[in-house]
DOPA-285982 format. One record per atom (N, C-alpha, C): residue in three letters; x, y, z. Coordinates in nm, 4 decimals. Each point is the difference from the previous one (the first is absolute). Last residue first. Example, Ala and Ser with C-alpha at 12.3 -4.5 7.8 and 13.67 -1.06 7.14 Angstrom:
<recs>
<'ser' <1.2850 -0.2250 0.7080>>
<'ser' <0.0820 0.1190 0.0060>>
<'ser' <-0.0770 0.1090 0.0730>>
<'ala' <0.0290 -0.5720 -0.0070>>
<'ala' <-0.0890 0.1190 0.0000>>
<'ala' <0.0900 0.1200 0.0000>>
</recs>
This chain:
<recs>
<'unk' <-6.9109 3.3316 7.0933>>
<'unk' <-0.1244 -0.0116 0.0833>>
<'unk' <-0.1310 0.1133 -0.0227>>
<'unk' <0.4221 -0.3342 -0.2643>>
<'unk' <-0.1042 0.1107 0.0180>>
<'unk' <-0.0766 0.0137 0.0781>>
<'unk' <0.4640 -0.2846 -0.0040>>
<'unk' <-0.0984 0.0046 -0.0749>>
<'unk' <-0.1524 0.0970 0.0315>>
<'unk' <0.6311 -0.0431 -0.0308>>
<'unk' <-0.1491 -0.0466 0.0934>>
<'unk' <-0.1724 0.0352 -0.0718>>
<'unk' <0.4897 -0.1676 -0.2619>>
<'unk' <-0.0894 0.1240 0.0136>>
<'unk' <-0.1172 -0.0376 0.0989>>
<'unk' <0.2863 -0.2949 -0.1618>>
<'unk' <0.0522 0.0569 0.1005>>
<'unk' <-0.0463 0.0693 0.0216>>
<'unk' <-0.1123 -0.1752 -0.3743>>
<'unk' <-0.0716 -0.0986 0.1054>>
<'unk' <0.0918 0.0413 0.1072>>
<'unk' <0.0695 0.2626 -0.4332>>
<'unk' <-0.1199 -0.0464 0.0473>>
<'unk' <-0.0251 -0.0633 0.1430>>
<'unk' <0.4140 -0.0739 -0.1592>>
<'unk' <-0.0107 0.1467 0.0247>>
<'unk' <-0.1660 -0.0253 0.0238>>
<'unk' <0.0686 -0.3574 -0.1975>>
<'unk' <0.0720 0.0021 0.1790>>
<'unk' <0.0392 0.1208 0.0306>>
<'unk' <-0.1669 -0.0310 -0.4425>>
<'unk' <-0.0765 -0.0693 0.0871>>
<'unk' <0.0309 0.0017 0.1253>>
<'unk' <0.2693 0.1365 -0.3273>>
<'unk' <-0.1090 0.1143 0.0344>>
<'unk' <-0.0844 -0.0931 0.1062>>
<'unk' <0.3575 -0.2562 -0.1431>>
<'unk' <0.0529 0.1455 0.1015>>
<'unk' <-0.1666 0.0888 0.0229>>
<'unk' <-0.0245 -0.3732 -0.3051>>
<'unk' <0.0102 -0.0653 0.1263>>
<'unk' <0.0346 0.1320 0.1029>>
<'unk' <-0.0154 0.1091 -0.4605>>
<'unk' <-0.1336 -0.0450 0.0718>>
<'unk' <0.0559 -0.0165 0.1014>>
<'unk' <0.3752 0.0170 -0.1953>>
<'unk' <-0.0688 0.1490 0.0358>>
<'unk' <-0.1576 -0.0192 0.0493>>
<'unk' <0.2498 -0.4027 -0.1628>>
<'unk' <0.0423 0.0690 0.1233>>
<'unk' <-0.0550 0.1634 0.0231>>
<'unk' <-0.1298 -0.2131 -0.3561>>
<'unk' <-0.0639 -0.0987 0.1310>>
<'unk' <0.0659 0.0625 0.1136>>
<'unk' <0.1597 0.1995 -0.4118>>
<'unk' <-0.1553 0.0587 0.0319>>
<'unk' <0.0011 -0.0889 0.1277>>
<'unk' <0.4332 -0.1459 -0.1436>>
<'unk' <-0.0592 0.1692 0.0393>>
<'unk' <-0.1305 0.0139 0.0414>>
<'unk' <0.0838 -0.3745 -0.2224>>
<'unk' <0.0267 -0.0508 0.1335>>
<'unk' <-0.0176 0.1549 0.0981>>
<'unk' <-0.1263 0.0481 -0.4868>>
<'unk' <-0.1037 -0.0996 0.0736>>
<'unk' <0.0573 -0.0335 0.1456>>
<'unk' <0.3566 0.1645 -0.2815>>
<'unk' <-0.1460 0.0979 -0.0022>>
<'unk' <-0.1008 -0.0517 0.0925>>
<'unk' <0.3604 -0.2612 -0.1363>>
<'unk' <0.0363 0.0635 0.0579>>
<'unk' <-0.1091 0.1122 0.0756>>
<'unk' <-0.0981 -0.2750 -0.3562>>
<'unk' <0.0189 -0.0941 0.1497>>
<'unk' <0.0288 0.0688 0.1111>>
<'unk' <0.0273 0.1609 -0.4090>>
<'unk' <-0.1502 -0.0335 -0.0061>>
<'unk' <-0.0025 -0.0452 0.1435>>
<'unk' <0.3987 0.0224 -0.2130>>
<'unk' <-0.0339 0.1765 0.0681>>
<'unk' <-0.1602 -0.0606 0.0440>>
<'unk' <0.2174 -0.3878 -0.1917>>
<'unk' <0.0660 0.0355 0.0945>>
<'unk' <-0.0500 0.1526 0.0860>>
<'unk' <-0.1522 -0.1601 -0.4101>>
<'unk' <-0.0791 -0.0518 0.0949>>
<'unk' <0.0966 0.0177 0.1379>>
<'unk' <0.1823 0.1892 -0.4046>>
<'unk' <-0.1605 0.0648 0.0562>>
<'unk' <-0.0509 -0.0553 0.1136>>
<'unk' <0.3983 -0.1515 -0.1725>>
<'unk' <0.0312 0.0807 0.0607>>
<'unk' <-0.1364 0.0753 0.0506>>
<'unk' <0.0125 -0.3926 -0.2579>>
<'unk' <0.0969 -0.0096 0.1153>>
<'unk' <-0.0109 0.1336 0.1332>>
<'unk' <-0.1440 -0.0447 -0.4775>>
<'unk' <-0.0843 -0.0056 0.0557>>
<'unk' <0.0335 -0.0021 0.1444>>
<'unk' <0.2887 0.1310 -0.2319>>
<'unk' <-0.0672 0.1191 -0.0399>>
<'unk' <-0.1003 -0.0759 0.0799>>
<'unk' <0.3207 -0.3066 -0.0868>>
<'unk' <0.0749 0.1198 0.0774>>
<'unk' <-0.1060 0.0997 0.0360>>
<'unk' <-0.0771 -0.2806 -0.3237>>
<'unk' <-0.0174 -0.1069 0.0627>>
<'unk' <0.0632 0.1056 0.1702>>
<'unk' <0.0619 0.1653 -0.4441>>
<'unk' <-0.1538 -0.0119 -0.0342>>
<'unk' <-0.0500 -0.0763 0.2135>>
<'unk' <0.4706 0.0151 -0.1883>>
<'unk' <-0.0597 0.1463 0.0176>>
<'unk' <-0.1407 -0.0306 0.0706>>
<'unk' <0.1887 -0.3744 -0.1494>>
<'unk' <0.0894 0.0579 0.1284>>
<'unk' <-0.0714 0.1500 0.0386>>
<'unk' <-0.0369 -0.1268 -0.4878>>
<'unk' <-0.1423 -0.1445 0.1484>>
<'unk' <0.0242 0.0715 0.1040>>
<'unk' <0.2911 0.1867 -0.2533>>
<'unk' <-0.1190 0.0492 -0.0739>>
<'unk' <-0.1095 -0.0615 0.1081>>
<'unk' <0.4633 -0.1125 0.0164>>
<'unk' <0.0033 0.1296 0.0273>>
<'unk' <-0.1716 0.0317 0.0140>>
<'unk' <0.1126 -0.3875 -0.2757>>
<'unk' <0.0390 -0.0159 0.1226>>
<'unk' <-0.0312 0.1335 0.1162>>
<'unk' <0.0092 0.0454 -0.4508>>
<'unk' <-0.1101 -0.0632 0.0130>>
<'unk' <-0.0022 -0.0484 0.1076>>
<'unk' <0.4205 0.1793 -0.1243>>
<'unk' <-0.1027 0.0974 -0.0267>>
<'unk' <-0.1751 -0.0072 0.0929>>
<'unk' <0.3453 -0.3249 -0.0722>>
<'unk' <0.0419 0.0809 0.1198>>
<'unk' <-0.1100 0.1045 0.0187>>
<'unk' <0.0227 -0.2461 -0.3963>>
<'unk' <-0.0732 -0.0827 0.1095>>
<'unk' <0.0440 0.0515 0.1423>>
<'unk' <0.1595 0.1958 -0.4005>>
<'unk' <-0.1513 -0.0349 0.0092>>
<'unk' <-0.0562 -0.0817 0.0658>>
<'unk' <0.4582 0.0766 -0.0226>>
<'unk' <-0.0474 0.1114 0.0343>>
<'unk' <-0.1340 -0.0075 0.0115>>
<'unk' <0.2468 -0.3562 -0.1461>>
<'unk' <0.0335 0.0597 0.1548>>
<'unk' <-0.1241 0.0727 0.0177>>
<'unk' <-0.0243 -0.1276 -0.4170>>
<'unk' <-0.0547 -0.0141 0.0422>>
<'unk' <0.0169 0.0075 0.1225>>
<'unk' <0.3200 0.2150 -0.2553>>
<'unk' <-0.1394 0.0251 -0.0172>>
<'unk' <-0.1227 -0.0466 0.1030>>
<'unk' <0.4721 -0.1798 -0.0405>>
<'unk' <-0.0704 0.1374 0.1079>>
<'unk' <-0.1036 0.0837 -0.0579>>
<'unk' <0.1132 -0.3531 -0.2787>>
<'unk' <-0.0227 -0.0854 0.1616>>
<'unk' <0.0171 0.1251 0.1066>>
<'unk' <0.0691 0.1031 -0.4780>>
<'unk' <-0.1455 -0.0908 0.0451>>
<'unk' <-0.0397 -0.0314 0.1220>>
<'unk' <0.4175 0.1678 -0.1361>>
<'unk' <-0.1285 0.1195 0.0526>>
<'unk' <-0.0815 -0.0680 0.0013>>
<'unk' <0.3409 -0.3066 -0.0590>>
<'unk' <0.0355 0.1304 0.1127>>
<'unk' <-0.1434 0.0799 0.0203>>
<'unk' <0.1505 -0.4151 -0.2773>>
<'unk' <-0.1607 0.0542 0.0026>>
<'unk' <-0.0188 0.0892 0.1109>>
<'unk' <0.4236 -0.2589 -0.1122>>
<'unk' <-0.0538 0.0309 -0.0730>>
<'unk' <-0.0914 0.1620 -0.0205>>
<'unk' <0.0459 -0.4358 0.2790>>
<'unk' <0.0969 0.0784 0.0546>>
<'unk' <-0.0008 0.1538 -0.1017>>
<'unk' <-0.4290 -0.3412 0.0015>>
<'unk' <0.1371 -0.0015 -0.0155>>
<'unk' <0.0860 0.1635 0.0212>>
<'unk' <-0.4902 -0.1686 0.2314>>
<'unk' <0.0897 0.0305 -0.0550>>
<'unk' <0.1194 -0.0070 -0.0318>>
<'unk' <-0.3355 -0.1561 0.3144>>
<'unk' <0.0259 -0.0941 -0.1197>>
<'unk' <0.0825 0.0845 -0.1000>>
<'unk' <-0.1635 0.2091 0.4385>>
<'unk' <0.0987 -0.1202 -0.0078>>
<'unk' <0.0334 -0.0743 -0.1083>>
<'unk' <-0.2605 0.3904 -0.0411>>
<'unk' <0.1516 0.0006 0.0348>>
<'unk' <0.0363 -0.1025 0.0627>>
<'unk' <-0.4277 -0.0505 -0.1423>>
<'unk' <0.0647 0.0355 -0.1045>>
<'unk' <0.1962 0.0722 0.0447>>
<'unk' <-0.3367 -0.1466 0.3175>>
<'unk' <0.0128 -0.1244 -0.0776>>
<'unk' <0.0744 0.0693 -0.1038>>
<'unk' <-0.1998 0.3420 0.2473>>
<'unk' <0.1406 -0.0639 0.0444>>
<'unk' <0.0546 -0.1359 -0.0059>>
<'unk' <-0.3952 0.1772 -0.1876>>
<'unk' <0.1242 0.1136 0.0153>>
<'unk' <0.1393 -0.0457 0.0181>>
<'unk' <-0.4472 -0.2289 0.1313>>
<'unk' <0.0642 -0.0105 -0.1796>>
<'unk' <0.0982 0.1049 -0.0711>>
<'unk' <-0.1243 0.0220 0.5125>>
<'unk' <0.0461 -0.1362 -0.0621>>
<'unk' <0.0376 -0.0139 -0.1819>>
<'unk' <-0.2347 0.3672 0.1677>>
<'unk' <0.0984 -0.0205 0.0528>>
<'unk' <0.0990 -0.0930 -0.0217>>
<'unk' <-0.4681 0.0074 -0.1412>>
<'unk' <0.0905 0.0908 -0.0495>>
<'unk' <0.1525 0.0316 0.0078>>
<'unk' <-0.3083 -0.2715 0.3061>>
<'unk' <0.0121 -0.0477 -0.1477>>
<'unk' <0.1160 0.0653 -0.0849>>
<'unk' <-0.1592 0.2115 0.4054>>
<'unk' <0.0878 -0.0996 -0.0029>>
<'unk' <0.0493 -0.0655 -0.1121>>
<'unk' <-0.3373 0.3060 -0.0723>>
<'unk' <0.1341 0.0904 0.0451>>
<'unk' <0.1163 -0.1443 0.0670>>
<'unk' <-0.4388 -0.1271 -0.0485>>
<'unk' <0.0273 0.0823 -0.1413>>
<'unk' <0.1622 0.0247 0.0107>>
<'unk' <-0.2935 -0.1334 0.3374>>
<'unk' <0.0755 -0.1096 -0.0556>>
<'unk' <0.0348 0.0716 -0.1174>>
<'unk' <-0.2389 0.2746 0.1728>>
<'unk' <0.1067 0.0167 0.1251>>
<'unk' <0.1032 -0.1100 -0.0682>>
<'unk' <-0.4590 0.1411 -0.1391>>
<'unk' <0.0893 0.0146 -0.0695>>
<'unk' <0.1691 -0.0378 0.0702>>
<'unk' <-0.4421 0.0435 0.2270>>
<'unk' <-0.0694 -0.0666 -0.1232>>
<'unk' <0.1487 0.0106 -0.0874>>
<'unk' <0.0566 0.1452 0.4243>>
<'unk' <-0.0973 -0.1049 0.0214>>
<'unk' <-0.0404 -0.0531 -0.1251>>
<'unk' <0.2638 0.4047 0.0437>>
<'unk' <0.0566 -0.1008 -0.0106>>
<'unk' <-0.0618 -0.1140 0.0234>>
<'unk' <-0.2322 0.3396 -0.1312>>
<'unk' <0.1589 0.0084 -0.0958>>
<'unk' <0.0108 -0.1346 0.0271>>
<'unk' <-0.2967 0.2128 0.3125>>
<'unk' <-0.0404 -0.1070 -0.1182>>
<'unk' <0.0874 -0.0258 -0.1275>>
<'unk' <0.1210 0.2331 0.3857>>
<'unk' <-0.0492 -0.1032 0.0329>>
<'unk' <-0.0448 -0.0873 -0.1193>>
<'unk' <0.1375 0.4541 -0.0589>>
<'unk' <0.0965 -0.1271 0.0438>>
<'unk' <-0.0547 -0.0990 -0.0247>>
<'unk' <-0.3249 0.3177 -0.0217>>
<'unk' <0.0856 -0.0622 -0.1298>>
<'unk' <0.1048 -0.0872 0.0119>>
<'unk' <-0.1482 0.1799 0.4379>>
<'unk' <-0.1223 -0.0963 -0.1115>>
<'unk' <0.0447 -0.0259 -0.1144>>
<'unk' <0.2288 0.3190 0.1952>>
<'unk' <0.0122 -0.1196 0.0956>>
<'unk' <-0.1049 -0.0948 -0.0962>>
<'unk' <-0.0065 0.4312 -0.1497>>
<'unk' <0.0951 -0.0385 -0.0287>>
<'unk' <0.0355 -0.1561 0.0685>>
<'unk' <-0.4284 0.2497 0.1328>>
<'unk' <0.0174 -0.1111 -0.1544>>
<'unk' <0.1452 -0.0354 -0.0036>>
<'unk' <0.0290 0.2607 0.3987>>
<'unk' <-0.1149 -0.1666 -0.0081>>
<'unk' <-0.0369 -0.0465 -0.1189>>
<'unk' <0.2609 0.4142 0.0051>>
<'unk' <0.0387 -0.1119 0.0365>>
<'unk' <-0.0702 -0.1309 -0.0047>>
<'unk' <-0.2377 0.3730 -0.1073>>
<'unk' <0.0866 -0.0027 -0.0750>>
<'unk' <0.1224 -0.1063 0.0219>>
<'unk' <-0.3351 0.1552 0.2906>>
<'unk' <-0.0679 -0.0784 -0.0762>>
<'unk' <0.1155 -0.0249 -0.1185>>
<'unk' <0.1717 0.2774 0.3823>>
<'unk' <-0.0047 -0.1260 -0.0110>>
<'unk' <-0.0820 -0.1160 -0.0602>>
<'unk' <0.2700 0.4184 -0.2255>>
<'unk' <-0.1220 -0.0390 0.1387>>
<'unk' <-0.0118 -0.0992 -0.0003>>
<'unk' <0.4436 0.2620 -0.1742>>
<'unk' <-0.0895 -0.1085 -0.0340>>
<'unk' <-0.1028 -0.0134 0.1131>>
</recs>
């Protein structure tokens, strides 16, 4: 994957969960309103919706992990370069200077 290819993927996150994010809670919840109100009964019903809100749970978690993790290398990257500037520079400025 290049990294223009990441940076939309991050961006779709982002906007997944910024415009839709209450979605997946919502969702969640009305998932798991339905296995609590279930009768004893309603076995697969109520791991049905387990599952679909674990699922959907998993899904945000993912999404929320992915941005997590970019801006984390992003950071990482950027503290690298400053520190590799800062080295060339003070290599540089040990260097006597031209006569």
């Amino acid at each position: 994957m290049t990294e223009e290819d990441r940076e939309q993927q991050i961006r779709r996150a982002r906007e997944v969960l910024s415009d839709a994010g209450w979605l997946f809670d919502d969702f969640v919840n009305a998932e798991m309103r339905k296995v609590l109100v279930s009768q004893p009964e309603e076995r697969d019903q109520r791991e049905e919706a387990y599952r679909r809100a674990r699922v959907e749970t998993e899904m945000k978690a993912g999404l929320e992990s992915l941005i997590e993790t970019y801006e984390a290398d992003s950071a990482l990257v950027a503290k690298r370069l400053d520190r590799l500037k800062k080295q060339r520079e003070h290599t540089l400025s040990d260097r006597p200077a031209p006569q």
